[in-house]
N, C-alpha and C positions, 0 to 999 in steps of 0.2 A: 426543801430548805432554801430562803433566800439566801444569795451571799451576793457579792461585791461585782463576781464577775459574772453575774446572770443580771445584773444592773446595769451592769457597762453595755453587755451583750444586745440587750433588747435595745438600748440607749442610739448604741448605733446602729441596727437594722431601721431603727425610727427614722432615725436621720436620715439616712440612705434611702428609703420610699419616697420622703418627702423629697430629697431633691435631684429622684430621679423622675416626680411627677411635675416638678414646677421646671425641671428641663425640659423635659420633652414638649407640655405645651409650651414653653419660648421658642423653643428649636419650630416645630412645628408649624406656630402657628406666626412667629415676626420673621426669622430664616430665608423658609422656602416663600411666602408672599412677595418678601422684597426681591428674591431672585427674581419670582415670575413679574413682579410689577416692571424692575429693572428693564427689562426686556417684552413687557407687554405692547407700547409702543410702536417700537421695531418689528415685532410679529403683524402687525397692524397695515403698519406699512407696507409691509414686503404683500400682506395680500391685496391689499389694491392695485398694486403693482402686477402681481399675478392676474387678478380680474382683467386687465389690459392687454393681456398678453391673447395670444391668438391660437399657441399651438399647444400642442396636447400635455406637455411636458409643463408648461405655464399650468395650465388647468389642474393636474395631480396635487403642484405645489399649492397652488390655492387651497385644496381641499383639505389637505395636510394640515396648513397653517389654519384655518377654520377651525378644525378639530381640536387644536392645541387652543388657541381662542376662546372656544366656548367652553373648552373643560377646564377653564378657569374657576378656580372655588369650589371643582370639583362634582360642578353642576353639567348635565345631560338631559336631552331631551327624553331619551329612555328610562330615565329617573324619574322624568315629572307623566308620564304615561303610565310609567309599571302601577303604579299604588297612591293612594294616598296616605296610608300607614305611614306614622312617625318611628323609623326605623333608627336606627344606631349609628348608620353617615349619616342619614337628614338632617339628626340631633345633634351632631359635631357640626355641619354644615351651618346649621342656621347659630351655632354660638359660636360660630369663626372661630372654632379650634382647626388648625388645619393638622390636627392628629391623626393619625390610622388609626382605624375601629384595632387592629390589634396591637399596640401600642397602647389604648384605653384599658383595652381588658386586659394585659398584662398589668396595668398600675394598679386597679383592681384587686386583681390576684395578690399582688405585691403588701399594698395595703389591709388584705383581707388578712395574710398569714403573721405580718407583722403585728396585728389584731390578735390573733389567736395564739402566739409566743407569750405575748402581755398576762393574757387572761389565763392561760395557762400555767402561769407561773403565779399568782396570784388568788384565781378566783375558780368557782363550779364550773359544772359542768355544763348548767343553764346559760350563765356569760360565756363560756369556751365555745358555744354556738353560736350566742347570736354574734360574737366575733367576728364570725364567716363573713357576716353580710355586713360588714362596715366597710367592707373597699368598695363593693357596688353602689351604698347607698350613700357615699361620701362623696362616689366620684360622678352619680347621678345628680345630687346635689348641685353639686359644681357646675355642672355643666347645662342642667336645667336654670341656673341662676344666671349663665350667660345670655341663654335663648328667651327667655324673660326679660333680660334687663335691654339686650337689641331691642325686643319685641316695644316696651314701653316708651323706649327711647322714637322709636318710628312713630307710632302710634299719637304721641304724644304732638307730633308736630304735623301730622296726616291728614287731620280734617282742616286747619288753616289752610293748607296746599291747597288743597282742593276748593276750597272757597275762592281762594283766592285767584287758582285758572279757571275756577267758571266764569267771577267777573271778565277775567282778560278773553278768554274765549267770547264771549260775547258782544266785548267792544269790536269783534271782527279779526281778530290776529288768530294767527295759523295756530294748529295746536303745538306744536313742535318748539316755536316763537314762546306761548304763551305755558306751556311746559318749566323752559327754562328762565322767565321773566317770574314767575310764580316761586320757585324756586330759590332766586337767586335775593327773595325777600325774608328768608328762612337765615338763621345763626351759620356760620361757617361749621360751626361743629353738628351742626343737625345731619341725622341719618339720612334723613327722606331728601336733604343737599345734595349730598354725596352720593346717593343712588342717581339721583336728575344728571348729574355734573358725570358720572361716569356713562350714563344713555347719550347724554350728548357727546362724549371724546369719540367715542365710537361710532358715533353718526358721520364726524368730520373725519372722522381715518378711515372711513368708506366702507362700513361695516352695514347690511341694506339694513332699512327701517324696519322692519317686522319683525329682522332677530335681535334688534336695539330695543325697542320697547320690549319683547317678550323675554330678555333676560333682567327687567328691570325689578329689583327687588327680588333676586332670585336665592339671596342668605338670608332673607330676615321671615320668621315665623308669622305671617300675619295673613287671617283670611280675606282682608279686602284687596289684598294686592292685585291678587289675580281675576276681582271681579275690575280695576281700574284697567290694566293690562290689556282686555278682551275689549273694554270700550273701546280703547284707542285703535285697536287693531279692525275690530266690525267696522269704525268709523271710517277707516281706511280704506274698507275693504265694498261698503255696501252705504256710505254717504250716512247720511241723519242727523239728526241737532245731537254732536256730543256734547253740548253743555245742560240740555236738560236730562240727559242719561248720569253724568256727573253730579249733577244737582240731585238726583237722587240717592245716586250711592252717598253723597256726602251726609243724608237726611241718615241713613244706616249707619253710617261709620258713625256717628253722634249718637245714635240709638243705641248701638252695641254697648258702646262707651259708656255712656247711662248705665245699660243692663250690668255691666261690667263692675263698676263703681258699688251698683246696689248691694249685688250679692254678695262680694267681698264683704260689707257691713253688715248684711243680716248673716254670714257664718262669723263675723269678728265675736261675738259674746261665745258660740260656743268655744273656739281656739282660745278665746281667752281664760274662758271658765275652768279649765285642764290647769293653766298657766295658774291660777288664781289657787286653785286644788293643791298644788302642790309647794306654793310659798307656806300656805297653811301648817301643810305637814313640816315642813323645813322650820317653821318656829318653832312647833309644839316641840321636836327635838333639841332646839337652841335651849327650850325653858326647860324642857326636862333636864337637860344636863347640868346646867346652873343649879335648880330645886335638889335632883339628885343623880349624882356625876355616874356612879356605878351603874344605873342602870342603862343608859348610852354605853357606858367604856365598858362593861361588862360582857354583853350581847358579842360585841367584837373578839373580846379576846376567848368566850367561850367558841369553840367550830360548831356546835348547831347552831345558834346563836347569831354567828357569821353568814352561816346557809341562810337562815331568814332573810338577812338584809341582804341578799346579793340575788334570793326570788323576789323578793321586793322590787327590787331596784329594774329588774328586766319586767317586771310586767308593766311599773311605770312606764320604764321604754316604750315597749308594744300599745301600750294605752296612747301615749303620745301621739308616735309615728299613727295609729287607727284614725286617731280623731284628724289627722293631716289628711290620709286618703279619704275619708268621710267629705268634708268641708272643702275637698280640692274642685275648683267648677270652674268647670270651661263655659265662656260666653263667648 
């Protein structure tokens, strides 16, 4: 039996999930960055300062400070070795959540039972399951909408870069020169800036070039980075025209993007057709119940009746969420 205080009850568990998920990523993810940025600087310093040094005790520091440096964001070199699998930090990583994996799957959990309170008080035993999996699938949402939205944001201003240092490379300017000149012709707010402009602070705070360019791009989900990355470094390492190696990759990054573009529009008709299916049914109900009211307000208030629309209503679900995994494509 519903009453007042299983309304209140659920009311504020609601509340309480939600704002103890919209805390944690604040805390998380604006908090501990500003601390580390705070003091990124300084850390900086102090190791070039160490690199200068001669005795042994100079040396540890350095290495200390390196360590803290590069596990900035959380990123390791034993990370980008282990796997390439999109794991559960990679996936908070590249959407700059600076959340702990357990911290995520507690709000999960959090949101999944606060889920299943609802339904349970409410609804079948068919909703009382798929409850479960609304904190994972809300909180993957979430989070997949970050590393997406990075991802597009880069991408989007990635092949102009790149056009743009092949010409300056080729007028004869250093790549390094022509790195930050290409760059620095990009919006203030552009990602692929803000990647440039952080490779070069730490070139000038005496950070050596091969771990500057090779953490360049190291939050954001994008497969050309690490083919741009490798150029800069072979070229360093083994000489060659990097602008006609650039010229290439930029001919792909526009190919992808092409491929990218297409496929999106050839699954648009079926995502939409689900979408189209279901306004459908959503009238025929608007007009039945105008034409003849009892038969809508009926169903409900009889409990079989009720059971119908509530399997109804989850296989929609499923049909939905199916036609998403279906039409999901990686380019």
């Amino acid at each position: 039996m519903i009453t007042t205080v299983n309304i209140i009850l659920v009311i504020c568990l609601l509340l309480t999930v939600i704002a103890f998920v919209f805390f944690s990523i604040y805390f998380f993810e604006n908090r501990i960055p500003l601390f580390r940025d705070r003091h990124f600087k300084s850390q900086l310093k102090n190791l070039v300062l160490a690199q200068r040094g001669v005795s042994q005790e100079a040396e540890k520091e350095r290495s200390k400070l390196a360590q803290k440096i590069f596990s900035t964001g959380n990123i390791s070199e034993q990370t980008k070795i282990l796997s390439s699998e999109l794991t559960l930090p990679k996936l908070l990583k590249y959407g700059c959540w600076r959340m702990p994996p357990a911290i995520f799957r507690l709000s999960e959990l959090l949101i999944s039972l606060v889920a299943f309170v609802i339904a349970q008080t409410y609804f079948n035993i068919v909703i009382q399951g798929l409850s479960l999996l609304v904190g994972p699938l809300f909180m993957r949402w979430l989070l997949n909408l970050s590393v997406d939205r990075r991802f597009k944001a880069f991408d989007s201003d990635y092949s102009p870069f790149l056009l743009s240092l092949i010409g300056l490379l080729k007028t004869g300017m250093n790549s390094i020169q022509a790195i930050e000149a290409a760059a620095s012709g990009l919006e203030e707010t552009s990602l692929v800036r803000q990647q440039v402009e952080l490779m070069i602070e730490r070139l000038r705070l005496g950070v050596s070039e091969e771990r500057s360019i090779g953490n360049f791009g190291e939050d954001i989900y994008h497969p050309e980075i690490e083919l741009f990355v490798q150029a800069l470094l072979l070229s360093k390492r083994v000489g060659g025209s990097l602008s006609d190696t650039l010229e290439r990759l930029a001919k792909q990054v526009r190919r992808r993007q092409y491929f990218r573009h297409s496929a999106v529009a050839a699954v648009g008709m079926q995502r939409g057709s689900i979408v189209i299916i279901i306004l459908i049914l959503l009238a025929l109900q608007v007009y039945l119940y105008f034409v003849y009211p009892e038969a809508v307000i009926g169903t409900f208030k009889n409990p079989f009746g009720f059971e119908i629309w509530q399997t109804s209503v989850a296989v929609i679900l499923l049909a939905v969420y199916w036609i998403r995994q279906v039409t999901k494509i990686k380019v």
